[in-house]
ROKOLMAR-275053 format. One record per residue (C-alpha): residue number from 1; chain; x, z, y. Coordinates in pm, whole numbers. Layout:
<nodes>
[NUM, A, [X, Z, Y]]
...
</nodes>
This chain:
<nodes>
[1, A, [4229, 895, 3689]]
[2, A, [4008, 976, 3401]]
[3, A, [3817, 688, 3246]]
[4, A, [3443, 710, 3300]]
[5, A, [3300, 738, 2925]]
[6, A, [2932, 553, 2837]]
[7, A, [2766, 867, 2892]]
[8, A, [2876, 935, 3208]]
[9, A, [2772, 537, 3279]]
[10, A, [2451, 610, 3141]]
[11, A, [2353, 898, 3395]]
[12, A, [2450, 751, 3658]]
[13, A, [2275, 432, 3605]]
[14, A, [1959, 649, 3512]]
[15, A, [1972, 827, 3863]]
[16, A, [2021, 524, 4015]]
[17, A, [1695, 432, 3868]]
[18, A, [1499, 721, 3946]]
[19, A, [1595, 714, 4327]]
[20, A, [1478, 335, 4318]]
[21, A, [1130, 461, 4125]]
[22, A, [1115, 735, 4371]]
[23, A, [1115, 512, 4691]]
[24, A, [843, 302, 4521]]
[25, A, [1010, 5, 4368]]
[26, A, [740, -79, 4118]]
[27, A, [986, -238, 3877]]
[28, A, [1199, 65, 3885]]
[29, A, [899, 257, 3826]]
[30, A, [811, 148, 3506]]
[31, A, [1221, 54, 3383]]
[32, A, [1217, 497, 3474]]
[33, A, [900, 486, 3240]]
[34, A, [1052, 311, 3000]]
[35, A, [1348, 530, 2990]]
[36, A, [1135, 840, 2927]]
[37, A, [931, 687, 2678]]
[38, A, [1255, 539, 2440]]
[39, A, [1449, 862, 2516]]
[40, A, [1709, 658, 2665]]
[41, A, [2004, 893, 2800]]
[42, A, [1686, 1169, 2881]]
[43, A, [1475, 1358, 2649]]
[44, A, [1172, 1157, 2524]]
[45, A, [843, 1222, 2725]]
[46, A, [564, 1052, 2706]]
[47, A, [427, 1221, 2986]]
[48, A, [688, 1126, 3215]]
[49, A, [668, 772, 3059]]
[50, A, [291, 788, 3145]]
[51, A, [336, 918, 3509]]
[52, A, [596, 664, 3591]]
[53, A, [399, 340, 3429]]
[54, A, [93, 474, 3562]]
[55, A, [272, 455, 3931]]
[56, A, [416, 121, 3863]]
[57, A, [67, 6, 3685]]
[58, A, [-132, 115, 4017]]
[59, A, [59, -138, 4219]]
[60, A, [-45, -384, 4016]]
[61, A, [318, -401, 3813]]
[62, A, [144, -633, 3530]]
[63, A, [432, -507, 3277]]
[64, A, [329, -144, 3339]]
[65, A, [-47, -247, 3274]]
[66, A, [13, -376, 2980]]
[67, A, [233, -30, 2847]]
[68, A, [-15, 138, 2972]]
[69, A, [-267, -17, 2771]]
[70, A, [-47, -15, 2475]]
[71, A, [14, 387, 2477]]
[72, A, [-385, 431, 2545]]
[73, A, [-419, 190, 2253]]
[74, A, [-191, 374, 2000]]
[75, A, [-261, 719, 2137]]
[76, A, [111, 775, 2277]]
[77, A, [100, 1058, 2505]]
[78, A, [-192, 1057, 2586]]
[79, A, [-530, 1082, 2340]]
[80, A, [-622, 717, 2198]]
[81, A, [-874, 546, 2381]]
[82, A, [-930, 147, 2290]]
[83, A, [-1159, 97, 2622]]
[84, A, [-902, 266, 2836]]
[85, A, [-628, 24, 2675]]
[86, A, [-859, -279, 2757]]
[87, A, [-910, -185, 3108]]
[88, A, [-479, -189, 3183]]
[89, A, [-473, -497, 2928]]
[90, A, [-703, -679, 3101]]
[91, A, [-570, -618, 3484]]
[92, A, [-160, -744, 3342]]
[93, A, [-405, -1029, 3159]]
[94, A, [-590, -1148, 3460]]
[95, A, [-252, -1156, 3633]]
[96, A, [-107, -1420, 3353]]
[97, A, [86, -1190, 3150]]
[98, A, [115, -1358, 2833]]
[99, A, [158, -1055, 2624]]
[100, A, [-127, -857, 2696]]
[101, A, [-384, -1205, 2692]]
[102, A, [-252, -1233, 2367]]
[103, A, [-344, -890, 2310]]
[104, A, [-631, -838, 2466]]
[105, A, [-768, -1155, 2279]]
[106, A, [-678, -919, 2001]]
[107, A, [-915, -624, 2104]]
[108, A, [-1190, -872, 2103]]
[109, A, [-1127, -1045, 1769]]
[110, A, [-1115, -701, 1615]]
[111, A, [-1399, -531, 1839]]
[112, A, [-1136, -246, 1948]]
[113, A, [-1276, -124, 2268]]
[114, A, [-1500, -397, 2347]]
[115, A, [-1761, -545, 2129]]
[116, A, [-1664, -830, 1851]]
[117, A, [-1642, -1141, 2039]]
[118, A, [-1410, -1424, 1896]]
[119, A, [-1471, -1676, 2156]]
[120, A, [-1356, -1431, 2417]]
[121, A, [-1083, -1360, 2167]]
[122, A, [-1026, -1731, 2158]]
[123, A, [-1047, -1771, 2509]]
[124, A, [-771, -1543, 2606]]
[125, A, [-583, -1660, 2292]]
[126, A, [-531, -2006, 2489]]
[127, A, [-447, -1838, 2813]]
[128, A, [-139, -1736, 2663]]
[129, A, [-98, -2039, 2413]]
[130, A, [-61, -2346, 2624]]
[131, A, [288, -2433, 2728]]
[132, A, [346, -2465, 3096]]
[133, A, [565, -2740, 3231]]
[134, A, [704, -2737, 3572]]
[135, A, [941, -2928, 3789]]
[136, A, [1045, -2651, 4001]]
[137, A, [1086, -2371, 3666]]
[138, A, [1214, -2417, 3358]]
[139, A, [915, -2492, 3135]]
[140, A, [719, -2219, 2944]]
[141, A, [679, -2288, 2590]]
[142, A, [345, -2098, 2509]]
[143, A, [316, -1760, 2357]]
[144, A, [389, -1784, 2007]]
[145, A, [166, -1516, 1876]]
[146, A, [-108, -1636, 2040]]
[147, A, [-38, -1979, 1942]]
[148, A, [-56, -1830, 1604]]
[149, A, [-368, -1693, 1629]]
[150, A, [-536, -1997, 1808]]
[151, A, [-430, -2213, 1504]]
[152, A, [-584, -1967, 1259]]
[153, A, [-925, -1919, 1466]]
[154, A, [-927, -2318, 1464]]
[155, A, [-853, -2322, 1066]]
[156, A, [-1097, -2059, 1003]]
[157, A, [-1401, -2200, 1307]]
[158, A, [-1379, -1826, 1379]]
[159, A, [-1474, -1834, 1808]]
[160, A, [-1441, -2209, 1839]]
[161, A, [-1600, -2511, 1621]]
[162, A, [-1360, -2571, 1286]]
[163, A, [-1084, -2806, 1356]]
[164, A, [-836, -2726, 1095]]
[165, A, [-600, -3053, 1298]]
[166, A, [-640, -2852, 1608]]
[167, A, [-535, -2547, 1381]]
[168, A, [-220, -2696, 1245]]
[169, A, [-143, -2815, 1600]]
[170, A, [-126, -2465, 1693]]
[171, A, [51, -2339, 1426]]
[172, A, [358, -2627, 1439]]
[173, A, [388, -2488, 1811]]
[174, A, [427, -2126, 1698]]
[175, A, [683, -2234, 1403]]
[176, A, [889, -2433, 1625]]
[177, A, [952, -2108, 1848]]
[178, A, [1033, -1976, 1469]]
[179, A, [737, -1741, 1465]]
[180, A, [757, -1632, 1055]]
[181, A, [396, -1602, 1050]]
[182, A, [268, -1987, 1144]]
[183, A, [583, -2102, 932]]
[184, A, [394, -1900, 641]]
[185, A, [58, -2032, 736]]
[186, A, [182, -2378, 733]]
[187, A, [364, -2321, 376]]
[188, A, [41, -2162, 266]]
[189, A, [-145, -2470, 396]]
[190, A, [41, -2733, 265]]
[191, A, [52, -2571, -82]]
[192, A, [-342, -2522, -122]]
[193, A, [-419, -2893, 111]]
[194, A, [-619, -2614, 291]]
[195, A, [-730, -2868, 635]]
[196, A, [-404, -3083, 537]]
[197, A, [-314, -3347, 256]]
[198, A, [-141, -3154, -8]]
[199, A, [228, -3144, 54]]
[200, A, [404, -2949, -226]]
[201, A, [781, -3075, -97]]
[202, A, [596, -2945, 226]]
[203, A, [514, -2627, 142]]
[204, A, [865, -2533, 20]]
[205, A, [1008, -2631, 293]]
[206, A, [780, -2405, 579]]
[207, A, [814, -2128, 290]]
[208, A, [1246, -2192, 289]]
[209, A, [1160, -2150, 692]]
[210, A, [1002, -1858, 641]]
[211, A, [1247, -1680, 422]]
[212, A, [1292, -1374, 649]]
[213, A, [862, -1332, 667]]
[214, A, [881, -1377, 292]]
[215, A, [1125, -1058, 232]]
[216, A, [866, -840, 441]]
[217, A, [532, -948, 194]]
[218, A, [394, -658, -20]]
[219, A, [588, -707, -357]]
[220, A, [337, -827, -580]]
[221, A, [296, -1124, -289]]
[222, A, [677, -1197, -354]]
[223, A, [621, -1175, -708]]
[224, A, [310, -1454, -653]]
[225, A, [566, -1667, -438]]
[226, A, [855, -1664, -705]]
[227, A, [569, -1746, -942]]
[228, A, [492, -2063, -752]]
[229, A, [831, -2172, -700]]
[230, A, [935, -2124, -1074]]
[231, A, [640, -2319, -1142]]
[232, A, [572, -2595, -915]]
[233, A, [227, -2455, -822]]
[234, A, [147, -2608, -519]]
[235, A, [506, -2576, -386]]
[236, A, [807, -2798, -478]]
[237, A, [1033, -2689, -761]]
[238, A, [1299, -2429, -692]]
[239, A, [1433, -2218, -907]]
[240, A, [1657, -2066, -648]]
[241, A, [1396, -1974, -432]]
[242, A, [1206, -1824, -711]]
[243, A, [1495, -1624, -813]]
[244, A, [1546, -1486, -490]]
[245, A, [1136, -1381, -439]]
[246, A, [1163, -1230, -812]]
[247, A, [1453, -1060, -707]]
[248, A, [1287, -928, -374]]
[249, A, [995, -790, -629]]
[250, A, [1199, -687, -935]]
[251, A, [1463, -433, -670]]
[252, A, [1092, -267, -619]]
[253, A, [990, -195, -916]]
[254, A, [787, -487, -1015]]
[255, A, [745, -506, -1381]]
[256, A, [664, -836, -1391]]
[257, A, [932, -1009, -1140]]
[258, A, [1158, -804, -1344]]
[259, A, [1049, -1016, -1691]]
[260, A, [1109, -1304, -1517]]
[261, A, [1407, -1284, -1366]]
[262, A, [1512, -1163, -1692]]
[263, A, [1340, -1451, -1800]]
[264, A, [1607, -1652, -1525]]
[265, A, [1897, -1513, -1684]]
[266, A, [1825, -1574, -2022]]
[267, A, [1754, -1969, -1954]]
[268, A, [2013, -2014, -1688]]
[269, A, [1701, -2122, -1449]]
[270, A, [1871, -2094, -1098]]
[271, A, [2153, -1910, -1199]]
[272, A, [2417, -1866, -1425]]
[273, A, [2320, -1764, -1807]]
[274, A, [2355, -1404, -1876]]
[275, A, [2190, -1279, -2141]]
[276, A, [2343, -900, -2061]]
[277, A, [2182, -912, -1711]]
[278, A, [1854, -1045, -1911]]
[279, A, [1831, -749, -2160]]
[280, A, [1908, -509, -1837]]
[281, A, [1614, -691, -1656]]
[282, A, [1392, -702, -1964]]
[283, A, [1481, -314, -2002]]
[284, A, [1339, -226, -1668]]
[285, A, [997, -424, -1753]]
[286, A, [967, -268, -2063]]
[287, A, [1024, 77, -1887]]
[288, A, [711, -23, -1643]]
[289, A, [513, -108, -1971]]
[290, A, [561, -548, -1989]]
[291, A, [490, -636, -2346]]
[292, A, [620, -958, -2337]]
[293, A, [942, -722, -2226]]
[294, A, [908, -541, -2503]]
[295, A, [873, -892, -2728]]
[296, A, [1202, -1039, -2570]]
[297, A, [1363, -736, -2608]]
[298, A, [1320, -796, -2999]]
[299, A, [1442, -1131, -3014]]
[300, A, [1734, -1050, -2836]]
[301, A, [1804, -817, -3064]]
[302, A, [1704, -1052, -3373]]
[303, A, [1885, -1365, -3250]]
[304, A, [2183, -1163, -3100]]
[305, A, [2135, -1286, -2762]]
[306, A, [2358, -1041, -2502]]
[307, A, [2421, -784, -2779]]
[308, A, [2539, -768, -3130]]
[309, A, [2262, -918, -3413]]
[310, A, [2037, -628, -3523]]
[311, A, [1736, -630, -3729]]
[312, A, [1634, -263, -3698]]
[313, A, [1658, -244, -3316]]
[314, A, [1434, -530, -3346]]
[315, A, [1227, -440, -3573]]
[316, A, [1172, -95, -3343]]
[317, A, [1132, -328, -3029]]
[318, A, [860, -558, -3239]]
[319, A, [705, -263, -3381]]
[320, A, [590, -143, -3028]]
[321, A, [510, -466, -2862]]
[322, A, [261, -541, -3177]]
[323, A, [131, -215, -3196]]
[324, A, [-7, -272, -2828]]
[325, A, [-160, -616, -2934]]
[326, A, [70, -877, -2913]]
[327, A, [48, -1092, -3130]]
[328, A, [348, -1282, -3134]]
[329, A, [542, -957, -3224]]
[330, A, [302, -902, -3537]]
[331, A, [390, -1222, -3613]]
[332, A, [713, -1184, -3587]]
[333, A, [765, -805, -3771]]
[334, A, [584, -953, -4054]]
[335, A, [853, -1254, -4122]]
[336, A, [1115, -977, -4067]]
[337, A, [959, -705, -4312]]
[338, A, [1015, -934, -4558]]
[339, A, [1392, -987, -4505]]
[340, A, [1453, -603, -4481]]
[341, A, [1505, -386, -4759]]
[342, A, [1259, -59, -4741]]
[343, A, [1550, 174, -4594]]
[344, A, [1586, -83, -4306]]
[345, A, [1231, -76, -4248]]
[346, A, [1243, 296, -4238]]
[347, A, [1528, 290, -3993]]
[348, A, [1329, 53, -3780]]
[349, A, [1019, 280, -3785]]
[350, A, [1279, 596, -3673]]
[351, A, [1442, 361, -3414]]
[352, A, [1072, 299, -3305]]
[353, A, [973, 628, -3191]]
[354, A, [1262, 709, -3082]]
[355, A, [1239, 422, -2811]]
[356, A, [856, 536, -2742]]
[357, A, [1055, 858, -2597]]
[358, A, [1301, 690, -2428]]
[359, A, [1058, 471, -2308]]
[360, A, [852, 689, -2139]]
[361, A, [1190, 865, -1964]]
[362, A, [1235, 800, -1618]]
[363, A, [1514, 498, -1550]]
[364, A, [1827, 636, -1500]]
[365, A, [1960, 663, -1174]]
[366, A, [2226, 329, -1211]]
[367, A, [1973, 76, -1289]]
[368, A, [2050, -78, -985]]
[369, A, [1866, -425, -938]]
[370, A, [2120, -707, -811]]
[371, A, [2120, -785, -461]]
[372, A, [1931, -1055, -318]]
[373, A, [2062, -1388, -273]]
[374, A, [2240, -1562, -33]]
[375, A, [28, -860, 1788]]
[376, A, [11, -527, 1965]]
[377, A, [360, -412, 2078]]
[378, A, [527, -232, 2345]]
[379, A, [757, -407, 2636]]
[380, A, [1088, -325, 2672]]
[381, A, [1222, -261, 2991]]
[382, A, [1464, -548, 3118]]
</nodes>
């Protein structure tokens, strides 16, 4: 006997489901929905997604509501229509569905299909919020994204009086369910004393929590983050955690994360001293037009620091950093004019615009940065 294969599991389990959906079964409705709208062992359709939620939805099905409000919302088979997605949001809301109080408070506190009202916003927030103990069930800890957004509208007195206590409260809730987003909030908080006693040792350690939320900022935010770290500015110490926010920044492109991480390697601040991997970081900086890149890059050169001791390459590096106005370089090319002979200085001046050209040369394909160390969404079927 042949052994059935995943596929054939798949269709099966799929017409199963329909035959369910077709005698009614509300959850079976929507799971069929579901199917349909993930392209799950069908072709994807939203229109069969929308016929089969819409069936589920109309028996009151709160999960279905709540889709349904989601692919009005975002305009997913059918065209986008915020009221229409506040309507099926608020019938799954009314019937206690966390997820769509949490979003429906959303609608409000953004004005999306109802007019701007962040009390009502607030109000639904704590629908969904407040844990739920039971002796009969196992307890319900709260809905972390709307514990999350309580805690900010009490830190901001956006909806409800300003209680930045109440706020952190809220927030401590959210983290403990290891919601990124409050454990960011709470770093953020503790570094600035923003409603809180300022807490650097604190703030590094909701930040250290938030390590995966902290790979998904915009780079120059990771850049800011290293920059605090390296620093001590308003965070604990860490050089490690710097290095791996620089790093984060630098793989993007970031001219400055790239300076200083090169800046890392060239200290031994968190890592290992390398002053090769410095002039490669320092390289890519200068490339995205860093002057102090284009500075270090000279004294490298001059002190023979990763590479071989060289006073034309340095004087070329100087040369270009001073001609843009810094200073230090000028400084610097005038001690070292006077310890070159004139053919040296002429070589420098060659090597000079002959780096402006490579300079302004895309970075070739194997600068490959180093590793790195070490509200409104859908329901999936279940």
């Amino acid at each position: 006997m042949a052994a059935t294969s995943l596929a054939q599991i798949e269709r099966q389990w799929v017409k199963d489901l329909r035959a369910d959906a077709e005698k009614g079964d509300a959850k079976a409705q929507f799971d069929y929905g579901m199917v349909h709208f993930e392209g799950l062992a069908v072709p994807r359709s939203y229109a069969e997604a929308l016929k089969w939620c819409r069936k589920a939805a109309d028996q009151g099905y709160p999960k279905a509501q709540y889709n349904l409000g989601f692919m009005y919302a975002n305009g997913e088979g059918v065209p986008k229509d915020s009221a229409e997605a506040v309507r099926w949001y608020r019938k799954a809301a009314e019937q206690g569905y966390e997820q769509a109080q949490c979003t429906l408070g959303f609608m409000y506190a953004n004005g999306e299909g109802v007019p701007k009202d962040s009390a009502e916003a607030v109000k639904w927030y704590g629908k969904a919020a407040e844990p739920v103990r039971s002796f009969f069930k196992a307890d319900k800890p709260g809905y972390a994204p709307a514990q999350y957004a309580l805690g900010i509208s009490y830190c901001k007195g956006e909806g409800v009086p300003k209680n930045p206590a109440e706020g952190m409260k809220w927030l401590r809730l959210a983290a403990e369910q290891g919601y990124d987003l409050a454990k960011f909030s709470l770093g953020c908080m503790y570094a600035t004393g923003e409603g809180v006693s300022r807490d650097p040792a604190e703030a590094a350690k909701w930040f250290r929590k938030a390590r995966g939320f902290l790979r998904r900022l915009p780079i120059e935010a990771q850049y800011d983050m290293g920059r605090k770290f390296a620093t001590g500015d308003g965070v604990e110490k860490n050089y490690e955690e710097a290095l791996e926010c620089y790093r984060n920044a630098a793989a993007s492109g970031h001219p400055e994360a790239q300076y200083a991480l090169g800046s890392m390697y060239e200290l031994g601040e968190g890592v290992s001293k390398d002053h090769t991997a410095a002039i490669r970081w320092y390289k890519g900086a200068a490339h995205r037009g860093n002057l102090d890149a284009l500075f270090k890059l000279g004294e490298m050169c001059d002190k023979g620091l990763g590479v071989p001791q060289n006073s034309v390459e340095a004087f070329a590096w100087w040369s270009l950093a001073g001609s843009k106005g810094h200073e230090a370089a000028r400084a610097n090319l005038g001690r070292l004019e006077k310890q070159m002979t004139p053919a040296s200085i002429f070589d420098g001046q060659k090597r000079a615009k002959e780096l402006v050209e490579e300079l302004a040369k895309p970075l070739l394909p194997d600068f490959a940065p180093a590793p790195p160390l070490g509200g409104n969404q859908k329901e999936e079927a279940k």
